[in-house]
Phi, psi and omega in degrees: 000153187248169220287277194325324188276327192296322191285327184288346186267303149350306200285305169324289159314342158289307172291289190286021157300337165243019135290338152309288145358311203275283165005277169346289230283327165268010152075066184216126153270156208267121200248134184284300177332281165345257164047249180291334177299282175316320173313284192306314147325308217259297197301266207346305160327285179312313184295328178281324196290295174336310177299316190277313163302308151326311189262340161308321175288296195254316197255102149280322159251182200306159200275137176288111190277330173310294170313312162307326203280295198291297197307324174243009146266000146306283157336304188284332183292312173286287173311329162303328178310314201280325183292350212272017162296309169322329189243003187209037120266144194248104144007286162269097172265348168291305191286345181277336182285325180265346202271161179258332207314214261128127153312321204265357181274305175314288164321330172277333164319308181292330190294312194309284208309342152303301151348279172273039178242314192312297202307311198286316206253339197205039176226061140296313165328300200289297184305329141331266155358277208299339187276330178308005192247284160345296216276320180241344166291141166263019173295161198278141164347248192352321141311320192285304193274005166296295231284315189271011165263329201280333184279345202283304190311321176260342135350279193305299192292328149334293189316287186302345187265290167358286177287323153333307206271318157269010128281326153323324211267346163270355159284310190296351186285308194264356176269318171313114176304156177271126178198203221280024212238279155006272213300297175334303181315279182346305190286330187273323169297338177270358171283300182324316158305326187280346202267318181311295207258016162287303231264344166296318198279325171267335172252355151275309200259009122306322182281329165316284161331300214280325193280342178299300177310304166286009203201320178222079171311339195242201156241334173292010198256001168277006159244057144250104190303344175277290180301344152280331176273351141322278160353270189301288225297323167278212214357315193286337187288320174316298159303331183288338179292330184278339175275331172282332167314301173293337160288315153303311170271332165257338186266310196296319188295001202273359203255038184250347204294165198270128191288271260248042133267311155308318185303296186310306181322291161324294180319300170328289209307328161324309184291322192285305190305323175283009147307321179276142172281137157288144208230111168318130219270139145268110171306290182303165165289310200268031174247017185291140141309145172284089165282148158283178188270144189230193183328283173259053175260308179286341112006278189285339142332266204302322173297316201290340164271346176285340185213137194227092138359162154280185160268015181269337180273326178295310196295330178342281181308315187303346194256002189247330159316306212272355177277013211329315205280350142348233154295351154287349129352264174263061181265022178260336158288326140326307231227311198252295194183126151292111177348314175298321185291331197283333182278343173281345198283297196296347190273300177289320160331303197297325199235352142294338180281324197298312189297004212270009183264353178228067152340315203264314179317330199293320221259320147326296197284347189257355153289335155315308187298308188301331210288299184302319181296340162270325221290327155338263221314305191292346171299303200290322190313300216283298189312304163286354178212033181296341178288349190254321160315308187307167180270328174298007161254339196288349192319300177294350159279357205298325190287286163017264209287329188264000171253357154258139160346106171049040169248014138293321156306304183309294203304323170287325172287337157309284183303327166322290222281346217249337189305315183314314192272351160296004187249348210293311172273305175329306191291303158349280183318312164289332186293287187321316175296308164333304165292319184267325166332289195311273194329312183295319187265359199039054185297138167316146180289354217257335168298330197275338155334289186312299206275020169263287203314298177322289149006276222277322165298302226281311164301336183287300193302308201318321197254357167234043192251345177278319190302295191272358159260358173299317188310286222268024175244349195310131161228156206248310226267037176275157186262310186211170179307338183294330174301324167304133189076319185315015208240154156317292172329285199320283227305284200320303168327291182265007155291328183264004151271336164272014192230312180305314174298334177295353181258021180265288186287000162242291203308314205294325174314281182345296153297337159238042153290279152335013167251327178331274197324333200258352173252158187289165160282349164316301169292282159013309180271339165301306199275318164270029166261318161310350168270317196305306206283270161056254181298323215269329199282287198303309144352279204285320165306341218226347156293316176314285161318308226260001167280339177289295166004283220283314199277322186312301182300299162334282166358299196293310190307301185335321182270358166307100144315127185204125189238000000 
């Protein structure tokens, strides 16, 4: 079998494997062939309901071939971005050391078999798109199918320059030392993020206000129907007119550019990158260029000296040291703030200031800031370093790890605690916003008392709400760490299991934030001493469950045959 077909098969098994798994428990085996048949099928489908929904809807006439043209070099430009971990590790990197094959050959191979892993298993989108071109052009066959050769052509080739040009620049991200350069770059995106979300909060949520304000003078006029139905037509004509005025100055010009002059561009750049050798993710520390000690070196210095551990926390960390290509990556958005949270900081400041005439809506809202801003962090945290979290890093240790006494148990708590620690600054940052919020709005202290305790659950519940499906999500069977987590099932488990709890501890805040402006404060003050018991009963519930979880998913791991 040859190098494509062995990766294309790897790969395949690997996404069904804890369908297999699940199966198993009913003494049922998984006919691949099925499978892959129900896969493919399931694009097909979607891609037609997608295709079909479109054109009832948005495209009524004929399709603006520039604008399709902008869409799947969109398309192609982001998934090449996302994948390039999938293309610039080789699996067997040990059997590669013996091969005569060229990095630069192992990379396109790898490109192709992504490609057709895409077409088969995750190109509903795409195929959608393409059929829509059948469906609304009145154009002769013969047209329809150049056009959808010429889009597929640009797919492809977006996708491969795409993925090449971020992965150089993310190797040089994990190879390159951290230092005073980073942090500027960092420092400019997160003013910028924070500036988006002042600058959201004045041309959305002013506008919001002034029509809230013009319309529902009362509390009886929210059960009025006539005035919500005001409400929407006016707010609503007001954005569409502001989105279509930005779609005229900005957007409409892109759909003049010249396609077979950008084609032609493209196309070079495809050739030159496939000219160039590509340079391959170094998984190990000693497979690292020699760096000076930078950021995160001293970084993992510092968790190893803030707690002095069993030794299952130590290796934890030694393994999160060797682990480079990790955490070096996004690592000031790890350790510091995620872009997305500096944009709720700038969003919720902006509309507490916004505020000041309502003390209890102010103290909602910054109890809120707090809420979005961990429950943020600890997502993106889990979302970058699910390969280090997962028992799938633990995999060559597994025989090990299962023949001690909890020690699989030690090793998730180790990482629980290390998960924790990873909070420290994010947490800093938030006590000082806090603290100049209070002081500035002059919240009582016995509020500011509450809004710590609530903080402080929140940092505890949050990682391990992030957590408590990893046991029972695991899977051991990857060639290397970059692989982990990437399979469907697994993503599908722990997103949608990490999203209920979450809509108990954000959404439910959230919604009743909006009741604040339309009640007096006296109810203002019920309804948020009634969220604090809330929040704190939904705690103690959701630690509860999610420690049985937790013991249950070992339990599981344990019974993985692995060899």
């Amino acid at each position: 079998m040859n190098l494509f077909g062995i990766l294309m098969k790897l790969r395949i098994n690997q996404e069904s494997s804890l369908v297999k798994r699940v199966l198993s428990y009913f003494n049922l085996k998984l006919s691949l062939k099925l499978y892959l048949f129900i896969n493919i099928f399931f694009e097909f489908s979607l891609a037609f309901v997608v295709s079909l929904g479109l054109r009832l809807t948005l495209i009524k006439s004929d399709i603006n071939v520039n604008l399709f043209f902008i869409i799947f070099f969109i398309l192609g430009i982001v998934q090449g971005a996302s994948n390039c971990y999938r293309t610039h590790v080789f699996p067997f990197e040990e059997l590669r050391k013996l091969a005569t094959i060229s990095s630069r050959k192992i990379s396109f191979i790898m490109i192709v078999t992504d490609l057709f892993y895409i077409f088969m298993f995750s190109s509903s989108i795409l195929y959608g798109l393409l059929s829509l071109i059948y469906i609304s052009s009145n154009a002769f066959i013969f047209q329809k199918i150049s056009l959808s050769v010429f889009f597929l052509f640009i797919y492809i080739c977006s996708f491969y320059c795409s993925n090449r040009i971020f992965g150089q620049y993310i190797y040089n991200k994990i190879v390159k030392a951290i230092g005073l350069t980073r942090l500027i770059l960092y420092s400019i995106g997160a003013a910028l993020f924070t500036y988006f979300g002042f600058f959201i909060v004045s041309f959305v949520f002013s506008n919001i206000v002034y029509f809230i304000k013009k319309y529902f003078v009362n509390i009886e006029s929210v059960n009025n129907k006539v005035i919500w139905e005001s409400f929407s037509k006016d707010i609503g004509m007001f954005y569409v007119n502001s989105a279509s005025k930005f779609y005229e100055s900005h957007v409409y010009s892109f759909t003049y550019i010249d396609v077979f002059l950008v084609s032609a561009m493209l196309l070079i750049l495809a050739i030159l990158l496939l000219a160039m050798e590509p340079k391959l993710y170094p998984l190990k520390t000693k497979m690292l260029p020699k760096t000076k000690i930078d950021l995160c070196n001293l970084y993992v210095f510092f968790l190893n000296k803030a707690l002095k551990k069993n030794i299952f926390f130590k290796c934890s960390l030694l393994k999160l040291a060797n682990t480079r290509w990790i955490i070096a990556n996004n690592f000031f958005q790890n350790i510091i703030l995620t872009y997305e949270s500096f944009f709720y900081i700038g969003v919720m400041l902006s509309i507490i200031l916004l505020n000041s005439q309502n003390r209890m809506l102010q103290i909602q809202l910054l109890f809120l800031l707090n809420i979005l801003v961990i429950g943020n962090q600890t997502f993106e945290i889990r979302e970058e370093m699910y390969p280090y979290l997962s028992f799938g890093s633990e995999r060559n240790q597994f025989t090990l790890l299962r023949s001690s006494p909890n020690g699989l148990n030690k090793v998730f708590n180790s990482k629980l605690t290390i998960y924790r620690l990873f909070l420290l600054i994010p947490l800093l940052i938030l006590i000082i916003i806090n603290i100049v919020v209070s002081v500035y709005i002059m919240i009582p202290v016995i509020f500011a008392i509450f809004l710590f305790i609530t903080f402080s659950m929140s940092v505890y519940v949050f990682p391990m709400i992030q957590m408590y499906m990893i046991p029972l999500a695991t899977k051991l069977d990857y060639t290397n760490d970059t692989e982990i987590g990437s399979a469907k099932d697994e993503k599908i488990v722990l997103e949608k299991f990490q999203t209920v709890p979450r809509y108990f501890f954000n959404i439910v805040p959230l919604v009743l934030t909006f009741i604040f402006p339309i009640v007096g404060e006296s109810y203002s003050l019920i309804i948020f001493f009634g969220e604090l018991v809330y929040f704190s009963l939904a705690t103690i519930i959701f630690v509860f469950f999610s420690k049985k979880i937790i013991r249950k998913g070992i339990f599981v791991v344990h019974a993985i045959r692995y060899h």
